[in-house]
N, C-alpha and C positions, 0 to 999 in steps of 0.2 A: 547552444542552450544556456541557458543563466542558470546562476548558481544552486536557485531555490527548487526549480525543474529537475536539475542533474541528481539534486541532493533527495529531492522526494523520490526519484528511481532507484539509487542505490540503498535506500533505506527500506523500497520495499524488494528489491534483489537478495538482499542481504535476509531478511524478512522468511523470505520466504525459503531462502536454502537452510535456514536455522528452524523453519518448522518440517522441511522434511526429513532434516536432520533428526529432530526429535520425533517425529512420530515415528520414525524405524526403530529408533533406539526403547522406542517405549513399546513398540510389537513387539520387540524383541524381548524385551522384558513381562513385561505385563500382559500380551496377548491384544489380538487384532479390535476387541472391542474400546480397551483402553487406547491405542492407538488412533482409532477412529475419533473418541472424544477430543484426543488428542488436538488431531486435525480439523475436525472442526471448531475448536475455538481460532484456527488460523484459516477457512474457506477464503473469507474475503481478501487475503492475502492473495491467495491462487490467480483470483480474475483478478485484482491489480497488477498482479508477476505478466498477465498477458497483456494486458494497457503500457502496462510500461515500458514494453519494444518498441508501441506505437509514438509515446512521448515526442522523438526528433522528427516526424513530418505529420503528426493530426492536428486538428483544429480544437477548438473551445471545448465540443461535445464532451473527448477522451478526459477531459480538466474536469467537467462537471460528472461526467460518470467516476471517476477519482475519487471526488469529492465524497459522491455521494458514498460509495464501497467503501473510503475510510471511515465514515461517519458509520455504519454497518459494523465495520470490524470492529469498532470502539464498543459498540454492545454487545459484539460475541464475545470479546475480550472481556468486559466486565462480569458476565455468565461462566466463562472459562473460569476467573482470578475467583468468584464465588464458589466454585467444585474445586479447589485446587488444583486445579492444571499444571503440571510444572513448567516453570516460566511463564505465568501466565500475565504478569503484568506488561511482559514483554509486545507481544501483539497490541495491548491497551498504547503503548509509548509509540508503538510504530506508525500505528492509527491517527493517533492525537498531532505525531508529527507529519505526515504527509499530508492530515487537513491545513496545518498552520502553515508548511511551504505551499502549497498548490495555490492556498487564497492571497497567498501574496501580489502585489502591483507585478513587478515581473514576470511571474509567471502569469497572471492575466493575458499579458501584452505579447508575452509568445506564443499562448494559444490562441491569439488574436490577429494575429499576424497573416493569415492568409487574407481576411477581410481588410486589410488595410491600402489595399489595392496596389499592391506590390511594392510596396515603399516598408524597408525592412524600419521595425520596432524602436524603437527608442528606450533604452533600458534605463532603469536609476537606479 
């Protein structure tokens, strides 16, 4: 996997152990409704956290579905960072950064790579 692919997985890995981290800590505190706020300023998180397994053998789709769910979580995250969520610019950065890796030429080409008729990628 190239750089920019490895790096948009661990950043929504990371992502997403940091918003279950926090909404425990905020049920625990504040009770299950805040909690729930909580968490949904990090949904879109969730369905990336299960895209992301798929990253080392799917095609193009798993890239544009990505795509589209960071784009998604960059407006929960701006809604969250509006109610004060805590940390809530957090999910906005995460969002912002797995669109800027994923539309990169590299990761293009990886998720392109099955259609290239078995002739592996050419990375730059």
């Amino acid at each position: 996997m190239p750089g920019p692919v490895r790096a948009a997985q661990v950043v929504i890995f990371a992502t997403f152990g940091i918003a279950v981290l926090l909404t425990v800590l905020v049920a625990a505190g504040s009770g299950a409704e805040e909690a729930g706020r909580v968490f949904g300023t990090y949904l879109m998180v969730a369905v990336l956290f299960v895209l992301a397994f798929r990253f080392p053998k799917a095609g193009n789709g798993v890239r544009v579905a990505s795509i589209v769910l960071a784009s998604l979580q960059i407006l929960f995250a701006l809604g969250g960072a509006a109610r004060g969520v805590p940390l809530g610019v957090l999910p906005l950065a995460a969002g912002v950064a797995v669109l800027v890796l994923l539309c990169r030429n590299s990761a293009k080409q990886w998720f392109r790579r099955h259609s290239a008729n078995g002739v592996p990628p050419q990375y730059s």
